[in-house]
VEXZADREN-338175 format. One record per residue (C-alpha): residue number from 1; x, y, z. Coordinates in steps of 0.05 Angstrom, whole numbers, always signed. Example, Ala and Ser with C-alpha at 12.3 -4.5 7.8 and 13.67 -1.06 7.14 Angstrom:
// VEXZADREN-338175
{1; {+246; -90; +156}}
{2; {+273; -21; +143}}
//
This chain:
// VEXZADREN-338175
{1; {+0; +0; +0}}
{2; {+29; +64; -21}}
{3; {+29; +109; +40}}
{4; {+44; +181; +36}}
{5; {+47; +248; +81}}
{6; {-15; +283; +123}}
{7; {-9; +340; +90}}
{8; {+1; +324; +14}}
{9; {-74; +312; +15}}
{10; {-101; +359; +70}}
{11; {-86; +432; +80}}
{12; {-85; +439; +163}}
{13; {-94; +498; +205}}
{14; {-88; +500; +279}}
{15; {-161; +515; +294}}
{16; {-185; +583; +324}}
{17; {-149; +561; +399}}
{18; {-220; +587; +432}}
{19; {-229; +584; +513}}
{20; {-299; +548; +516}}
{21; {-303; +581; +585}}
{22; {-302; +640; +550}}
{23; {-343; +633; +495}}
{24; {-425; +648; +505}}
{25; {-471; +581; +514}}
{26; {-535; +581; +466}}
{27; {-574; +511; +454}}
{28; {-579; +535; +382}}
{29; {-512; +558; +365}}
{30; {-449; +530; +337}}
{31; {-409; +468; +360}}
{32; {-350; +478; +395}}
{33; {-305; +417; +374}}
{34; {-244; +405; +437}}
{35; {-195; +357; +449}}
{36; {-235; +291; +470}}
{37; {-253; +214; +440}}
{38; {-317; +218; +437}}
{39; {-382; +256; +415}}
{40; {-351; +278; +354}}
{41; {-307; +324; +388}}
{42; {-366; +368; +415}}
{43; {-360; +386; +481}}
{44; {-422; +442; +479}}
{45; {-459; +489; +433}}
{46; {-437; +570; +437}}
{47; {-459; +629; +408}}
{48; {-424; +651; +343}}
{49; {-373; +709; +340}}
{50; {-392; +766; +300}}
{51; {-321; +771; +278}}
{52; {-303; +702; +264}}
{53; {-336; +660; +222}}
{54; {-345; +587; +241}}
{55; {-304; +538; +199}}
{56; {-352; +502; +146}}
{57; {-380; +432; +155}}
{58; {-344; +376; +108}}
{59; {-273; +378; +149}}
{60; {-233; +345; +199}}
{61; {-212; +357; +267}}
{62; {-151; +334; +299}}
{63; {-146; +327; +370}}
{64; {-74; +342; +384}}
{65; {-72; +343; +450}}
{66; {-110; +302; +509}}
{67; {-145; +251; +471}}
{68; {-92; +248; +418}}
{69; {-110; +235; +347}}
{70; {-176; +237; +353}}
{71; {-200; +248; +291}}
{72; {-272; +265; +273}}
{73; {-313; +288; +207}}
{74; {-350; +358; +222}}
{75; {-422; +358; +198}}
{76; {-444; +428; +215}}
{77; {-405; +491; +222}}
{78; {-358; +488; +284}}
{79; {-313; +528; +326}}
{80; {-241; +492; +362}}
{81; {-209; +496; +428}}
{82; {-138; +497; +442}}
{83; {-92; +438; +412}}
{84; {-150; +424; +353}}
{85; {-125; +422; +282}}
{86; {-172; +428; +229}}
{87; {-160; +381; +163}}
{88; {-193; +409; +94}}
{89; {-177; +357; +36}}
{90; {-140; +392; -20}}
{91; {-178; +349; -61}}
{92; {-253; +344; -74}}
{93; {-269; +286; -22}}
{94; {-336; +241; -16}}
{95; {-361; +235; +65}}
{96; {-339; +155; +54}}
{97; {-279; +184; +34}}
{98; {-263; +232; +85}}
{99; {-287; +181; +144}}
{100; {-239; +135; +126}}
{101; {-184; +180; +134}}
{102; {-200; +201; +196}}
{103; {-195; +126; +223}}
{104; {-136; +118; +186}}
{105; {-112; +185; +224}}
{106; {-138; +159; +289}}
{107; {-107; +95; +278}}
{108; {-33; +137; +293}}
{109; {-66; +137; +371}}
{110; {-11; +88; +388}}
{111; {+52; +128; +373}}
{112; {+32; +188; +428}}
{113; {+17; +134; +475}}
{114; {+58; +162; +521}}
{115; {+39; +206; +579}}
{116; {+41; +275; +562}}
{117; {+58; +261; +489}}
{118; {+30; +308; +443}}
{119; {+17; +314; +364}}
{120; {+30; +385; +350}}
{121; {+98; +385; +311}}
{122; {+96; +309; +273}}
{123; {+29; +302; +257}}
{124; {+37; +339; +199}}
{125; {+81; +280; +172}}
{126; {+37; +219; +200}}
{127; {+42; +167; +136}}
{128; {-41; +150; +101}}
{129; {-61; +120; +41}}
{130; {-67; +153; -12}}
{131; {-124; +173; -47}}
{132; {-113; +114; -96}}
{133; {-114; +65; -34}}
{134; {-173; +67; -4}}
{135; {-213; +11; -13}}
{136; {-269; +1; -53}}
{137; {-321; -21; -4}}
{138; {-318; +44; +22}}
{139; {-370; +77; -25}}
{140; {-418; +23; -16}}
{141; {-420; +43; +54}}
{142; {-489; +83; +93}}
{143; {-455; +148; +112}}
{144; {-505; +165; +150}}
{145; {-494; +102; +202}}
{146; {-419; +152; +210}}
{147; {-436; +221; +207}}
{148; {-497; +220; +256}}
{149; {-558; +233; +226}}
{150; {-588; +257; +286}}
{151; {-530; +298; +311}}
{152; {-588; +345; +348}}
{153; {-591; +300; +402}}
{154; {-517; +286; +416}}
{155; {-499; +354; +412}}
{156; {-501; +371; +483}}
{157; {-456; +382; +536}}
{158; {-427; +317; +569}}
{159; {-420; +322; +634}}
{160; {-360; +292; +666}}
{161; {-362; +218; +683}}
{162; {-341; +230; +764}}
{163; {-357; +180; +811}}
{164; {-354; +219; +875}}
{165; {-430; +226; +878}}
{166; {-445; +161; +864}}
{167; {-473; +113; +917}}
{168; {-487; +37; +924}}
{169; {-552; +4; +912}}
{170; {-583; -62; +917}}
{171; {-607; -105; +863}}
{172; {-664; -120; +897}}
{173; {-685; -44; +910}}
{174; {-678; -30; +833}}
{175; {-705; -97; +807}}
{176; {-752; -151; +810}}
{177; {-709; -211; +797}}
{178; {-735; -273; +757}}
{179; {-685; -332; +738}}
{180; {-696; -366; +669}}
{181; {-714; -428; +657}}
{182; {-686; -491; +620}}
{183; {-702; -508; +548}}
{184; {-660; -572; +517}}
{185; {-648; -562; +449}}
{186; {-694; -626; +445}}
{187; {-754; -590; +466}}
{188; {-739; -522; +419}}
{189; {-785; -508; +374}}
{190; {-768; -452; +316}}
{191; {-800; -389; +319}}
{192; {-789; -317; +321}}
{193; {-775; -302; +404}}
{194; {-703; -294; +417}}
{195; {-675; -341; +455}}
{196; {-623; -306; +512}}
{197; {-570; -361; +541}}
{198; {-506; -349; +574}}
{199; {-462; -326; +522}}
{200; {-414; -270; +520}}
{201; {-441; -241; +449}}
{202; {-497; -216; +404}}
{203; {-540; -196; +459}}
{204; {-541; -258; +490}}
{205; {-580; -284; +442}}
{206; {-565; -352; +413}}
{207; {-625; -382; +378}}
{208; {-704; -368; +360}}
{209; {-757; -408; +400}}
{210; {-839; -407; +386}}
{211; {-850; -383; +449}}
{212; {-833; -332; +496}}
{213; {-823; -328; +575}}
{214; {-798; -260; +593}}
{215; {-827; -182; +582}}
{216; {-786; -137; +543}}
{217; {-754; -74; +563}}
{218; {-718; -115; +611}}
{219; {-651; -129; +629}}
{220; {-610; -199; +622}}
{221; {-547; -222; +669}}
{222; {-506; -289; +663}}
{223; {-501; -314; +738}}
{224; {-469; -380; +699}}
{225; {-422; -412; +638}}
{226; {-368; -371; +603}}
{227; {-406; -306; +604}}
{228; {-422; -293; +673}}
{229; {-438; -217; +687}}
{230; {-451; -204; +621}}
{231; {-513; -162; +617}}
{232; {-559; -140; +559}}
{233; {-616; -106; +546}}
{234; {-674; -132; +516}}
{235; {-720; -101; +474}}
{236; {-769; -154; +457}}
{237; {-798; -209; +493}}
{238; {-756; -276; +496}}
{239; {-737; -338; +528}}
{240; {-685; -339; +577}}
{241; {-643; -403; +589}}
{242; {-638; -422; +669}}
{243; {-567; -401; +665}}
{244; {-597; -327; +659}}
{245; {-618; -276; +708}}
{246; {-677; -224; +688}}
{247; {-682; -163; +716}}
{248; {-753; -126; +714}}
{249; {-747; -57; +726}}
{250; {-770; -19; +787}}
{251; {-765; +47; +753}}
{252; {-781; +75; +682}}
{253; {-727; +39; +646}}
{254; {-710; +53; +569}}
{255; {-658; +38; +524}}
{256; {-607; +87; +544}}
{257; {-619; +78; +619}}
{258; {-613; -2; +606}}
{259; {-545; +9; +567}}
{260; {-515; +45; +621}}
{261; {-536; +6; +676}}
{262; {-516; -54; +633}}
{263; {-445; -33; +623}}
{264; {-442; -30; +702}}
{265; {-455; -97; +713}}
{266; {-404; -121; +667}}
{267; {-360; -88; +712}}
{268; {-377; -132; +770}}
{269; {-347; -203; +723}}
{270; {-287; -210; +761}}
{271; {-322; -228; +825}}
{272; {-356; -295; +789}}
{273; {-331; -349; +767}}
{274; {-348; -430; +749}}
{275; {-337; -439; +825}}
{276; {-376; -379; +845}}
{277; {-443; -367; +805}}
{278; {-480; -293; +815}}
{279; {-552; -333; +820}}
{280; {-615; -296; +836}}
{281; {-613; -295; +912}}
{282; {-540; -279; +912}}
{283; {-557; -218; +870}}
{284; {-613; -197; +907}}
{285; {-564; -157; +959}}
{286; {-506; -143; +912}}
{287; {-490; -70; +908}}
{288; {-496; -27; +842}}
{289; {-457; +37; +842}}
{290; {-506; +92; +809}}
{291; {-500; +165; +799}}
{292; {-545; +196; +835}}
{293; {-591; +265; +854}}
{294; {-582; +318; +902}}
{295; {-636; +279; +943}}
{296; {-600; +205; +942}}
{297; {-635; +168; +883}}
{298; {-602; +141; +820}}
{299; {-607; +204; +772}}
{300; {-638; +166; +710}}
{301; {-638; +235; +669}}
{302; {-565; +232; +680}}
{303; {-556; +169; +657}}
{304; {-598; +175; +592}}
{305; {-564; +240; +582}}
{306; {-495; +205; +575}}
{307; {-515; +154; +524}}
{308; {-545; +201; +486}}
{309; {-479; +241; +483}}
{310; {-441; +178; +458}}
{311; {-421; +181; +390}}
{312; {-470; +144; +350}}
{313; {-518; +141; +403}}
{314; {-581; +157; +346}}
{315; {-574; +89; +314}}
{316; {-598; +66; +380}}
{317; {-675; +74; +373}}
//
């Protein structure tokens, strides 16, 4: 693969080096794109300067600083903290064609691994395929799936992930919990009800049954086999082997909520093993860490709030 310079196919400023603590908040303004990994780069929405123009939708940023390399495709006019560069191709680039250089620009991360490492002076000269190079199956590709569709949504201000607030919960004061129950393959019949056993992958599901035992809009957790602590949420109703744990919501629970919570529990594998299982009444009074309100209860609007930041956090629904 013939690899060649940064900048023989982009043209790279340093950004406008703006002080978002400076800048005026508005809900409807213009995204201010700073140096972190995730939700595109947008840290908030601000109020545009009379006297500088945004730059236009279609380029790249550059996080060269904190989370280096970052490297994300601008779909609406933007403004750029400190340690931002901003990538326009010299060429006449497609979106499929732009999005792949900023993975292949991301996928640098490695060499500014170290602590304090920043890209400022050699990023410049970081080696990408040329234009000839990219792959064909890149213009088959949905953009949209990439460039967030429904960027309205994820547009707002992440609040930092701190855990100081955060206090312990029981299972059983968040959930009703129901174990599954056993279905031999013998006794399977096909049909269209997933069917949730304790696996490690695709949502824990692992077959299609006729019939269905369990609500959706619940949540699933492996108290057995190679995927113990593993937790999904299900949207449909489904069949849950007896190696599987369902937990029925004592709270308004929706996807986001679920995905958060889920990711939690995954947290809590290394306390289970073959030797010792996380079954129902051992869960019952195991703690969950939540975030939570002023007044002591898991803040749910947080929660949903920080999914919805995520990058591609519309293809949810």
């Amino acid at each position: 693969m013939k690899l060649i310079e940064l900048s023989t196919i982009f043209s790279v400023s340093y950004g406008n080096k703006f002080d978002l603590n400076k800048m005026e908040k508005d809900v409807n303004g213009v995204a201010f794109v700073n140096r972190t990994g995730i939700n595109n780069g947008i840290v908030g929405l601000v109020k545009e300067k009379e006297e500088i123009k945004p730059y236009p939708a279609g380029l790249l940023t550059i996080a060269l600083g904190g989370s280096v390399l970052s490297t994300f495709l601008q779909v609406k006019p933007f403004y750029t903290g400190q340690n931002v560069a901003v990538a326009e191709p010299i060429e006449a680039m497609s979106i499929n064609q732009l999005l792949y250089y900023a993975t292949a620009i991301k996928a640098n991360k490695f060499r500014y691994s170290t602590c304090g490492r920043e890209a400022n002076r050699t990023f410049r000269s970081l080696l990408i395929p040329a234009l000839s190079e990219i792959p064909s199956w890149t213009d088959v590709v949905n953009p949209e799936m990439f460039t967030g569709a429904d960027l309205a949504e994820s547009n707002t201000e992440i609040k930092e992930l701190s855990t100081v607030t955060w206090k312990s919960f029981t299972f059983e004061q968040l959930f009703l919990l129901k174990k599954g129950k056993r279905l031999t393959k013998a006794n399977m019949t096909s049909g269209n009800f997933p069917f949730i056993g304790a696996i490690d992958s695709n949502n824990g599901v692992s077959n299609f049954v006729s019939h269905s035992l369990h609500l959706s809009n619940t949540i699933t957790v492996n108290y057995n086999g190679a995927g113990v602590a593993e937790a999904y949420y299900q949207p449909e109703p489904f069949w849950a082997s007896d190696d599987v744990n369902v937990l029925y919501p004592k709270f308004n629970l929706n996807p986001y909520i679920a995905l958060f919570i889920a990711t939690i529990i995954r947290q809590e594998k290394y306390r289970f093993s073959y030797g010792r299982k996380w079954h129902v009444q051992r869960m019952k009074s195991s703690k969950i860490y939540l975030p939570t309100t002023i007044s002591g209860n898991p803040d749910y609007d947080y929660m949903e709030a920080y999914i919805k930041a995520l990058p591609f956090s519309s293809q949810i629904l």
